[in-house]
N, C-alpha and C positions, 0 to 999 in steps of 0.2 A: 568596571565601567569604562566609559570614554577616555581618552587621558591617560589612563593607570598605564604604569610602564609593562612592558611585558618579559620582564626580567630584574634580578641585583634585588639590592634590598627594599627598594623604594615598593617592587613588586610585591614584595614580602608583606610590608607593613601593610599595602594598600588589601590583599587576600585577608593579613587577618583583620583589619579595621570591616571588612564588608562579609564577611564569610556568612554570618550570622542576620544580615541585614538586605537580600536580595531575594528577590524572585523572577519566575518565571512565568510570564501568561501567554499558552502557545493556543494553536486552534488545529483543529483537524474537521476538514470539510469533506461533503462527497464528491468524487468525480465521475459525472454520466459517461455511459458511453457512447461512444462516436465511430463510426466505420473506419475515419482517418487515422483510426487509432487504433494499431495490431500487433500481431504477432507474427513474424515468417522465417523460413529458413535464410541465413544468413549465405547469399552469394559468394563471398570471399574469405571470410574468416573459418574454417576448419577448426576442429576438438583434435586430439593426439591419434587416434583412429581414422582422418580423413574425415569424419562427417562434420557437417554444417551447423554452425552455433547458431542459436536462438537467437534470434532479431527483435528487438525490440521497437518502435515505430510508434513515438507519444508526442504530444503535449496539451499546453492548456488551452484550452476554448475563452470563450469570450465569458462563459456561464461563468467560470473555476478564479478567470482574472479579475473578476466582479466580485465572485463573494469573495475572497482573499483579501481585497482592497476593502471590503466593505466591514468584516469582520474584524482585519486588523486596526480599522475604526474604533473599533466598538471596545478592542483590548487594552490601547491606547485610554482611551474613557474609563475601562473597569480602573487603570493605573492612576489616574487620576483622584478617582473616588477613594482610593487609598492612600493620596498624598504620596505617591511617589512621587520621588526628586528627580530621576534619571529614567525618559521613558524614551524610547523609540521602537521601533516597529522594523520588520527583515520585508523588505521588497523583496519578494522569488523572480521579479522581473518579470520579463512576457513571455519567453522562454522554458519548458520544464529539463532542467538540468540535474545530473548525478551530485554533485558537487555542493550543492547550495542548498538543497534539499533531502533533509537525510531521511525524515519519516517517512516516506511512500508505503505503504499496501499495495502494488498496484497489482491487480485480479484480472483473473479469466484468461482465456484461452482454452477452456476447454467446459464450457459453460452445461452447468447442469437444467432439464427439462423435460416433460412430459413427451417430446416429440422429435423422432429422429434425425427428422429432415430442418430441424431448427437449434437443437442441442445437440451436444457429443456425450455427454454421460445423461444416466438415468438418475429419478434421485435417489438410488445408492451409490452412486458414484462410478457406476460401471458401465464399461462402454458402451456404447449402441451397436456399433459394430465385433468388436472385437470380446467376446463376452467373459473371456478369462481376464480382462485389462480394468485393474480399478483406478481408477484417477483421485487422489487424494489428497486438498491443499484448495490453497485460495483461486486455482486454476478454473473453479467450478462459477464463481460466482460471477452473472456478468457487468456488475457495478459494484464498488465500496462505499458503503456507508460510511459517515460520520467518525466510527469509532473503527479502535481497532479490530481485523477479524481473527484474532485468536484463538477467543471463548465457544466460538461458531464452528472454525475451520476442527479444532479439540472434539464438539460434539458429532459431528461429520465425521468424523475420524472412527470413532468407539460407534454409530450406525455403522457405516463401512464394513468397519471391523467387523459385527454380528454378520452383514450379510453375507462377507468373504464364506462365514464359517458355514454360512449357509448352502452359497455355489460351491463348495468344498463338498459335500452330500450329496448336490444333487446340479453336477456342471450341465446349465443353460443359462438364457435370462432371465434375472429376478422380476424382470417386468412383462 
């Protein structure tokens, strides 16, 4: 907690006096998407090959800085309700940073849908254009839920999979 030294023995005592007596109440929200928020080839920064790294280009809207605030309200409350002694709440600040924020998801980039001229993959997850190329991961989805996409991105994966084995038979579009 606050105060505790962060080393020697005093840090000692205080780990074992608490080890047993803390928790954690975090939140995971969704984040919309937004146009100002993309993906593009990185102008300066180079891979060992010469090509261009992946560009990132995010942060939080007015939506993402509201409910954070709003939520972290509510966590503050559930701590309460539990008589905790020692509550406080993480400001991510207005800013979305590497640093401060370790949970991200962050999705898309190559967003799955019925239609070429709107998506990049189909829902197999295989290109529009390029129909040997399966795109596989959270690259497909174009917002995050709530929760984590693991269990999703897992399922996606094993369809994928089956249809790979399919274009392997019979190479065109599965759609």
């Amino acid at each position: 907690p606050p105060g505790t030294p962060r080393w020697g023995s005093e840090w000692k005592k205080a780990v074992a006096h608490y080890y047993r007596r803390n928790m954690t109440i975090s939140i995971h929200a969704t984040c919309l998407s937004y146009r100002h928020n993309y993906l593009d080839l990185d102008p300066t920064y180079k891979d060992a090959y010469g090509l261009p790294l992946l560009r990132m280009t995010f942060d939080w809207n007015e939506n993402e800085l509201r409910m954070m605030k709003y939520l972290n309200e509510r966590c503050i409350e559930i701590g309460r309700a539990l008589n905790g002694s020692r509550l406080g709440g993480t400001n991510k600040g207005t800013h979305f940073g590497i640093t401060g924020y370790q949970s991200t998801h962050n999705v898309g980039g190559a967003v799955m849908g019925s239609n070429p001229s709107t998506s990049v993959v189909n829902k197999y997850l295989q290109s529009w254009d390029v129909s040997n190329l399966f795109v596989v991961g959270g690259s497909a989805f174009p917002q995050q839920p709530a929760n984590g996409p693991t269990e999703t991105i897992g399922m996606l994966a094993c369809w994928a999979a089956d249809a790979i084995k399919d274009y392997v038979r019979n190479p065109a579009s599965l759609v």
